[in-house]
N, C-alpha and C positions, 0 to 999 in steps of 0.2 A: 786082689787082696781085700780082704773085708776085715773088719773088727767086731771079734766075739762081746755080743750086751748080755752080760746077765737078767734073764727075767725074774717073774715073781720066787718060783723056787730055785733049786739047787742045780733039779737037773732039766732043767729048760733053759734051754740059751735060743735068742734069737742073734741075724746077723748083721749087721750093718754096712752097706758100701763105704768108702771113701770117695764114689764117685758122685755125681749127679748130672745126668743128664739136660742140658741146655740145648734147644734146637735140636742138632742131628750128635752132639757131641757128648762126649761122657768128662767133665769136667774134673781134676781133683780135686776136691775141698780145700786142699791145703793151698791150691792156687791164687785162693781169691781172694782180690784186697780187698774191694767194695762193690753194692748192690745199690744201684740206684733206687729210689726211694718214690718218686717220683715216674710217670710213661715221656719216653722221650717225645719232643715236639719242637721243630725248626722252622717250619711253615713254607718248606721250598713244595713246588709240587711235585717234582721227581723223590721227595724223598720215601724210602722204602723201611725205614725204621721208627715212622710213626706210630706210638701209640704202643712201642717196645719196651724193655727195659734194660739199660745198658749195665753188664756183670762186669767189672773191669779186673783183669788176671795179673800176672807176673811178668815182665818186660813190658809192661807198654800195651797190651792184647786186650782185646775186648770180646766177650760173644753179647747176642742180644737177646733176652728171653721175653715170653708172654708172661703176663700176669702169673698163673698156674702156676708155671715152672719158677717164678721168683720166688711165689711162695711157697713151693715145696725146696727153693735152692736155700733158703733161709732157714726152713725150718731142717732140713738135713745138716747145716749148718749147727744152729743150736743143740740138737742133739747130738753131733758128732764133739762138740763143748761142752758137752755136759749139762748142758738147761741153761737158760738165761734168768736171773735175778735169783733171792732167797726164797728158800721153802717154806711153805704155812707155817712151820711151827719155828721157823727163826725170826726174832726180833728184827725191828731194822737197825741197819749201822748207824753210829752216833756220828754225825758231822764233824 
């Protein structure tokens, strides 16, 4: 399923997922609660999710992305929101 974006003109449409790719997985956007902001680090030496990012999902789930992919999982995110904050030519909100 993807969602029709309208581009610059009328008859140009591009298309957007709904998904995003995490690791080996195709993630829904709608799934996600939170994106670590931060790379994980525990300092065990068996640990295999150093220096990851933990996406945390719907029931309790987690995947773990690299760098890259967090930042393409965010920015899919915002766009699939519609942009994050106001446009150049809107004032800012009154407190």
């Amino acid at each position: 399923m993807t969602l029709g974006i309208l581009a610059n003109s009328a008859t140009e449409y591009t298309t957007m997922s709904i998904f995003c790719r995490v690791d080996d997985k195709n993630i829904p956007l709608y799934r996600i609660m939170w994106v670590a902001a931060t790379p994980h680090f525990c300092g065990h030496d068996d640990c295999q999710r150093e220096g990851q990012y933990e996406v945390r999902l719907e029931q309790g789930e987690a995947v773990w992305a690299t760098k890259a992919e967090r930042d393409d999982l965010l920015r899919a995110i915002e766009e699939w929101q519609g942009g994050v904050g106001l446009d150049d030519d809107e004032e800012e909100l009154p407190e």
